[in-house]
N, C-alpha and C positions, 0 to 999 in steps of 0.2 A: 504494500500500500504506500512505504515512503517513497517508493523508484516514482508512481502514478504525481505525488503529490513534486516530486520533484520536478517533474516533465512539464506540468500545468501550469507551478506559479509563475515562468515567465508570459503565459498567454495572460493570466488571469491579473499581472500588473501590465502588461502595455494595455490590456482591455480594461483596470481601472484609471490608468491618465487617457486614456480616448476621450474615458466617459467624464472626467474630472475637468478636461480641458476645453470638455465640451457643455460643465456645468448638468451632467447629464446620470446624475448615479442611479437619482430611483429607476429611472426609463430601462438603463441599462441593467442593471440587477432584474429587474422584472423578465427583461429580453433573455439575458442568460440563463434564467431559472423556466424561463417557457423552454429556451432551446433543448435545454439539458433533460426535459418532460418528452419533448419531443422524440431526442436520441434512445432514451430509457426505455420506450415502447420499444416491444418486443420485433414486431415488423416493421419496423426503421431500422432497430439494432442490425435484424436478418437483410434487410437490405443493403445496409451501410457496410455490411461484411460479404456481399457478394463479389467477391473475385469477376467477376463476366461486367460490372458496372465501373464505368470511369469516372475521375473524378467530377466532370463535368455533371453526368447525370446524379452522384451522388449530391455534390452541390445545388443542381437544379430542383431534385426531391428534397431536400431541407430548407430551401428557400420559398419551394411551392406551398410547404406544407404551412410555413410560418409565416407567409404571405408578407401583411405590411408592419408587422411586429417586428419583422428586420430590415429595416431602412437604413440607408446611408452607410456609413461606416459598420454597422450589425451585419451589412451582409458582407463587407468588405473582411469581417470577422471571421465572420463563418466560411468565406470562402479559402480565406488563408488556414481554418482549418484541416476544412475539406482536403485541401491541394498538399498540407503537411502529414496525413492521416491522422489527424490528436480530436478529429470530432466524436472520438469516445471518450476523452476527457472533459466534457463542457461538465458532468454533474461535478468534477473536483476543480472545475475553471469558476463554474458558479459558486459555490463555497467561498475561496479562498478572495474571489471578490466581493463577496459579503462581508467577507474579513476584513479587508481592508479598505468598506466603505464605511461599516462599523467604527472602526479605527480614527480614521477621517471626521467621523460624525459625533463621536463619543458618545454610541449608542452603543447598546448592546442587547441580545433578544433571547427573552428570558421563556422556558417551557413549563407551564405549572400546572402538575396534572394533580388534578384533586378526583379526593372517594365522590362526590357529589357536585352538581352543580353550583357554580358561584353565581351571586350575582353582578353587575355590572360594579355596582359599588364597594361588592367586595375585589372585584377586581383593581380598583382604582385604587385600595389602598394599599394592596400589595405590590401594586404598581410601584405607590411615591415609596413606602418603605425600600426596596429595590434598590430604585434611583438613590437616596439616601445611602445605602450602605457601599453600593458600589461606586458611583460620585457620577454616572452618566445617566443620557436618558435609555429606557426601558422601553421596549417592544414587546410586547406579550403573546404569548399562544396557548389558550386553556384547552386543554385534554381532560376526557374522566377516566378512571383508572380506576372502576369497584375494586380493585387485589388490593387499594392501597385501605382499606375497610373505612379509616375517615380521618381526616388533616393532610395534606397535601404535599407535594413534593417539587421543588422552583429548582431550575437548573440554567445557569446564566455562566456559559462559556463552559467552560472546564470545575465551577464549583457548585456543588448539588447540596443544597438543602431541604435537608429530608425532617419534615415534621409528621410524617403520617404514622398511622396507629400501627401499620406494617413493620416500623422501622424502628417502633418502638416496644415491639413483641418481640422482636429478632434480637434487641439487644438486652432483653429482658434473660433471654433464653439463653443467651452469651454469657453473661454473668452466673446464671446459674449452671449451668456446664462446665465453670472455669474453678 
């Protein structure tokens, strides 16, 4: 997986100053995360790896497909993909420019799967807490998760805060085993 991420992050930084120089991060993270939806499909993958297709019609099928979603330099993208064979890399091309628009943005996007539904408001406060401990803004994505039985679980980057009753049985269980 490091060889994959190694080959990428040079597409996935000249493809974030395109998009930076062009003032252009949301549009472009959107375009890379459709592309990479796009590649992911199983009869794209199967076509994109037919040995009998050139890169022409390979680029033509990824551009038809994404129509005016890759405009201007998007296709100008894509097509230098195409032409280097790395357009099975756009899911780790889209990440790692996520990364570093995050970066750029001092945001960052937090996944909080809770036992039960929140409401908008409890959303808002785990939000500003969030914001608060980490010192940027907060992007959120709510998941349910019945396994976690009840109190929820926020995960922002690489640090997991685990409040649910799951996590609180298992270390329960830890202690007493020890």
């Amino acid at each position: 997986m490091a060889e994959l991420a190694t080959i990428a992050r040079p597409y996935a930084e000249a493809a974030f100053e395109i998009a930076r120089d062009a003032q252009a991060l949301p549009a472009w993270s959107d375009m890379l995360r459709f592309a990479a939806t796009i590649v992911g499909d199983p009869r794209v993958a199967d076509a994109l790896d037919n040995p009998r297709l050139g890169a022409a019609a390979k680029e033509s099928l990824l551009l038809s497909i994404g129509g005016d979603r890759f405009a201007g330099e998007a296709r100008n993208f894509i097509r230098v993909l195409v032409e280097s064979e790395r357009v099975a890399l756009l899911p780790q091309i889209s990440a790692m420019f996520d990364t570093l628009k995050n970066e750029a943005e001092a945001t960052a996007t937090a996944t909080i799967e809770s036992a039960f539904e929140l409401t908008d408001a409890q959303v808002a406060e785990l939000r500003s807490a969030l914001e608060k401990r980490f010192g940027k803004k907060i992007e959120t994505t709510v998941t349910l998760n019945p396994e976690l039985i009840g109190g929820a679980r926020v995960t922002v980057g690489d640090a997991v805060l685990d409040g649910s009753v799951q996590a609180k049985l298992a270390a329960m269980r830890a202690q007493l085993r020890a």
